[in-house]
C-alpha positions in Angstrom: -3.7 -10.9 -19.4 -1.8 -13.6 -17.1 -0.3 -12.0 -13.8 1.8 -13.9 -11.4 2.5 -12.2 -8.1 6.4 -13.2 -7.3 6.9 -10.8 -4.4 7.3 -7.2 -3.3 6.8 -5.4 -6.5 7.9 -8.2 -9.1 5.1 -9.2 -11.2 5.0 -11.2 -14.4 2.9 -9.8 -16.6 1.5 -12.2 -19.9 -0.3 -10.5 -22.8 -0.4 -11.0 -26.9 2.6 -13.3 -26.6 4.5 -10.7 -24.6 6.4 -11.9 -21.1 7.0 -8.6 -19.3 8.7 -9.2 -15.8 8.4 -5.7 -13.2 11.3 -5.0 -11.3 13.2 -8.1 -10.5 13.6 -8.9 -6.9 14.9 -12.5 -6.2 16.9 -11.9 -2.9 16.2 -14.5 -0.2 14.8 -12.6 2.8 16.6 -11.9 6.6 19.2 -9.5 5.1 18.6 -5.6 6.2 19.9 -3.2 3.2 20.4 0.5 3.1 17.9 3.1 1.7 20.4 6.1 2.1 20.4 9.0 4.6 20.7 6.5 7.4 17.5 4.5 6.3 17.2 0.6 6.1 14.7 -2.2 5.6 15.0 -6.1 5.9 13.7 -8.5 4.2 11.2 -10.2 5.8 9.7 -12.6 2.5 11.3 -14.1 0.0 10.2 -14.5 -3.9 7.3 -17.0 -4.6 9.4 -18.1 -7.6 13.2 -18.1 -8.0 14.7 -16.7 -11.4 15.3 -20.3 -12.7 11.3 -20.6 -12.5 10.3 -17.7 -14.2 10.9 -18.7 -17.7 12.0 -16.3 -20.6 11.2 -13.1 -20.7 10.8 -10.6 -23.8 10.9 -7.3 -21.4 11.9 -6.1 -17.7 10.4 -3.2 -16.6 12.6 -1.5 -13.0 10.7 1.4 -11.8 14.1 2.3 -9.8 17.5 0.5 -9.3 18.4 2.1 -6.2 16.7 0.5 -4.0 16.4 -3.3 -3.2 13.4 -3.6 -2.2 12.8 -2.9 -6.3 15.6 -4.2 -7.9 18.4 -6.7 -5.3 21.2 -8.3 -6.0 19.3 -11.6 -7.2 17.0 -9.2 -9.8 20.4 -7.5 -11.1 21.8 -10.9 -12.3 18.8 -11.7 -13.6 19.0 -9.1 -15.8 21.2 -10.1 -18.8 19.0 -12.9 -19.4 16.0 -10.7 -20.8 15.9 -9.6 -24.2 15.3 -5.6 -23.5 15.4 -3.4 -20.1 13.7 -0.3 -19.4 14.4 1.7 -16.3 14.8 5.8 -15.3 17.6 7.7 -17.7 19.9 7.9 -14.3 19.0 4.1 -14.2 20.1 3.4 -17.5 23.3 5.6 -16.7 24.3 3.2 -13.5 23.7 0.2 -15.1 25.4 0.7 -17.7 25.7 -1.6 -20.6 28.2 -4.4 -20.0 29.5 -7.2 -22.2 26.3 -9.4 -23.0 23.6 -7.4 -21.6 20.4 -6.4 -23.7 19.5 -3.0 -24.7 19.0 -0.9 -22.0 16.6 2.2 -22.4 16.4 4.8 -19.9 13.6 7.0 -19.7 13.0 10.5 -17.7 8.9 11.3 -16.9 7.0 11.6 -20.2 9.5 10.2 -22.8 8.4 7.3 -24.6 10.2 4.4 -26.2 9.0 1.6 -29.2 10.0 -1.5 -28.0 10.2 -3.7 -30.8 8.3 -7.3 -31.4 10.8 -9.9 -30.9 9.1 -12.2 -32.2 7.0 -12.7 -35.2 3.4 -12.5 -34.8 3.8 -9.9 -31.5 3.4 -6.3 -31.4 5.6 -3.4 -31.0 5.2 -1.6 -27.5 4.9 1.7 -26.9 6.2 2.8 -23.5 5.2 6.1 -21.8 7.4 7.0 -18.3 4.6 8.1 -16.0 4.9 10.2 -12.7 6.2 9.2 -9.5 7.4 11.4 -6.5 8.9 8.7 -3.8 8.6 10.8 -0.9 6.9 13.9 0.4 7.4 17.0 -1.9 11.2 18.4 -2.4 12.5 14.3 -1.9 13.8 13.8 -4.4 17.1 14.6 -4.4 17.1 11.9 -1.9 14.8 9.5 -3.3 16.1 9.5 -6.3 14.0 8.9 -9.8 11.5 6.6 -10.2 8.8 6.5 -12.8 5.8 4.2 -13.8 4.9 2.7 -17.3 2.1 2.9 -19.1 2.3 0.2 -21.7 0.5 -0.1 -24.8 0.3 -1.6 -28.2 2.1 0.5 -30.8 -0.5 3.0 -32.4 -3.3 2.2 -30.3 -4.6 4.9 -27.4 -5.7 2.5 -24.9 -2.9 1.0 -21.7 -2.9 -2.4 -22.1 -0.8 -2.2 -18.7 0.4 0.5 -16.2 3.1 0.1 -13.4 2.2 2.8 -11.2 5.7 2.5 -9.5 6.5 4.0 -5.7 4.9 6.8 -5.6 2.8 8.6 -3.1 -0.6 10.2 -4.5 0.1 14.0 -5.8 -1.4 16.4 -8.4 0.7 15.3 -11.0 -0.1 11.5 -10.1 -3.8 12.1 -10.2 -3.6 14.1 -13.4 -2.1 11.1 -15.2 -4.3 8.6 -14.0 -7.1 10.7 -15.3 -6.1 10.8 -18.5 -5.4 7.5 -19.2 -7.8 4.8 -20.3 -6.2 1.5 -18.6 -7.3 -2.5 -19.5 -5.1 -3.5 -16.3 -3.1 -1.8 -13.3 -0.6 -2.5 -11.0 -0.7 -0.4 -8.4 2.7 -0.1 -5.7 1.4 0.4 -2.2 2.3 0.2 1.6 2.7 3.1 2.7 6.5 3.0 3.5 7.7 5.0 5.9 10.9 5.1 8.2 11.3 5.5 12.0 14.1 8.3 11.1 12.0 10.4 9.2 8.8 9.8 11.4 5.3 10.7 9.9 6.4 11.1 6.2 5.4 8.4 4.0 7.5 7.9 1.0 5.1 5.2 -1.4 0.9 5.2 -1.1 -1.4 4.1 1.9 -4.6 2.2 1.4 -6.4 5.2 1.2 -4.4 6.5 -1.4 -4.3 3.4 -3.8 -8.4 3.5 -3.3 -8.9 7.3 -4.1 -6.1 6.2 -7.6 -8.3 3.3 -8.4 -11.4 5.4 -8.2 -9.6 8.4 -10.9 -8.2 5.5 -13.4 -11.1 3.2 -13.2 -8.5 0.4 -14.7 -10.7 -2.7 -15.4 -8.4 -4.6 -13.4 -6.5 -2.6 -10.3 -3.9 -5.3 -8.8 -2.5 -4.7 -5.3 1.1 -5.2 -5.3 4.5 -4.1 -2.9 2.6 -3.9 0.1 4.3 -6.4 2.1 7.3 -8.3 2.6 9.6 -5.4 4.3 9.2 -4.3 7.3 9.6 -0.6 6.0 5.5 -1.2 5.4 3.7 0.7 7.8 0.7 1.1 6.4 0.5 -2.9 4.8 -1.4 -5.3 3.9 -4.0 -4.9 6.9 -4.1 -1.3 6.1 -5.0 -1.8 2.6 -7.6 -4.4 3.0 -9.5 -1.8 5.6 -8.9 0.4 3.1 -10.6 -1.3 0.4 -13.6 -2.5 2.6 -14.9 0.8 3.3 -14.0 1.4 -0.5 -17.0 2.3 -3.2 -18.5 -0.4 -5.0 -16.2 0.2 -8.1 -13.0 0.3 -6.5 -13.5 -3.0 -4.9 -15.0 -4.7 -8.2 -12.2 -3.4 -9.6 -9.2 -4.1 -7.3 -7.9 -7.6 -7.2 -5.1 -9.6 -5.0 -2.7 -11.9 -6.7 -1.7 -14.7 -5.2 2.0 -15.6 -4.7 4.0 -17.9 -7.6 0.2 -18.8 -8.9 -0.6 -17.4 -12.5 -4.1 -15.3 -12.4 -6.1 -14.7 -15.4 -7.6 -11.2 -15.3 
C-alpha cells in the first residue's frame, strides 16, 4: 500500500489499483471557521498537495462533513470529480446529490456498503462504518456523526485499511479494534480540545492512539490529523512523547508520513 500524507486528515491511500482519497481538505490556511456552539479553529497549514496534484481518484472516504477541518470548502469541490463518495447517512443527506456528482453512500455505525470495481482487473470493496464518539460521552447531539471505515476486499475477513476517524478512545472504540484483523491503519489524533469547553477532549491524545495501536496491532499504524489547527492541544509533540515511552510493538508499528511524498508501507 502507497500513502501520501496531504494534510490534517486527508490521506491518499494506493492499493490493488484502488486510489482512495480520506476526507478532502484543500483549504489554504489563515482562515478561522466555526465548529458550532461558539467553537472555532484556524487554519494554521495548508495541504502538501493541491486538488490539481492529486490525480484521479476511484473513491473518497469523509469521516464527517461538518467540520472543515475534515472536509473545507476546497475538499467539497473536489468532490464531483471522484468516481464514488462515502460519508455518514446525515452526510449523505446534506450533500445531497446534485447535477454531476457521483454516487453518494451514506452510512450510519455498522452498515456496510459493496463498492464496485471500476475498473477491470480491481476488486469490489467492502466497507464497514466503524465507531466514533467526537467528544466526551452524551456529545453528540453536538458533535454530530462521524464514523470510521474499515475497508476490505470483497469476501475476504482481513482490513486491507481502516480510517479510525475523530474519535476519542471508548468501550465501543476498543471493542472494534479488537476484533478486527488490520494490514494498515490510519489513526486521527490530536487531542482537540477548545478553550470554551475547557478540559474535554473531543478526538484522541497520544496516549490514547498508543493504548489503540496496542488492541489493533495493525501491521502498519499511521499517525495522521494531529497538526495543522490550532484546536490541537495535545499535537504533534504530545504524540511523539507519547509514542517514545510506547512498548516495543506500538512503535514498530506506528509510522509518520511525510507531507505530499508517497510512502510505501
Amino acid at each position: 500500500m502507497r500513502l501520501t500524507r496531504i494534510g490534517g486528515p486527508t490521506v491518499l491511500a494506493e492499493f490493488d489499483g484502488w486510489r482512495i482519497l480520506i476526507d478532502p481538505t484543500f483549504d489554504a490556511p489563515g482562515r478561522r471557521y466555526s465548529f458550532g456552539w461558539g467553537t472555532s479553529s484556524r487554519k494554521t497549514l495548508g495541504p502538501a498537495l493541491g486538488p490539481d496534484e492529486v490525480g484521479p481518484v476511484d473513491l473518497v472516504l469523509v469521516s464527517h462533513d461538518h467540520h472543515a477541518d475534515n472536509l473545507d470548502d476546497a475538499g467539497r469541490a473536489f468532490l464531483p470529480t471522484a468516481a464514488r463518495v462515502v460519508t455518514t447517512r446525515s452526510g449523505a443527506g446534506r450533500l445531497g446529490t446534485p447535477a454531476g456528482w457521483p454516487p453518494i453512500d451514506g452510512l450510519a455505525e455498522g452498515e456496510v456498503v459493496v463498492v464496485p470495481a471500476p475498473r477491470p482487473g480491481l476488486h469490489d470493496l467492502e466497507l464497514t462504518a466503524t465507531p466514533c464518539r467526537h467528544g466526551p460521552p452524551l456529545s453528540r447531539p453536538i458533535a454530530g456523526e462521524v464514523v470510521g471505515f474499515a475497508v476490505r476486499r470483497a469476501g475476504e475477513t482481513r482490513v486491507a485499511l481502516w480510517v479510525t476517524g475523530d474519535s476519542v478512545l471508548y468501550p465501543k472504540l476498543r471493542r472494534a479494534a479488537g476484533a478486527l484483523d488490520v494490514d494498515v491503519a490510519i489513526v486521527n489524533v490530536g487531542g482537540v480540545r477548545f478553550g470554551l469547553t475547557g478540559p474535554l477532549r473531543y478526538t484522541m491524545d497520544g496516549r490514547e492512539a498508543v493504548e489503540l495501536i496496542s488492541i489493533a496491532s495493525p501491521r502498519v499504524a499511521a499517525l495522521a490529523h494531529y497538526d495543522g489547527w490550532s484546536h490541537f492541544r495535545d499535537g504533534e509533540a504530545g504524540l511523539r512523547r507519547a509514542l517514545d515511552s510506547a512498548p516495543a510493538g506500538v512503535r514498530e508499528r506506528a509510522r509518520w508520513l511525510v507531507d505530499g511524498e508517497p510512502v510505501t508501507v
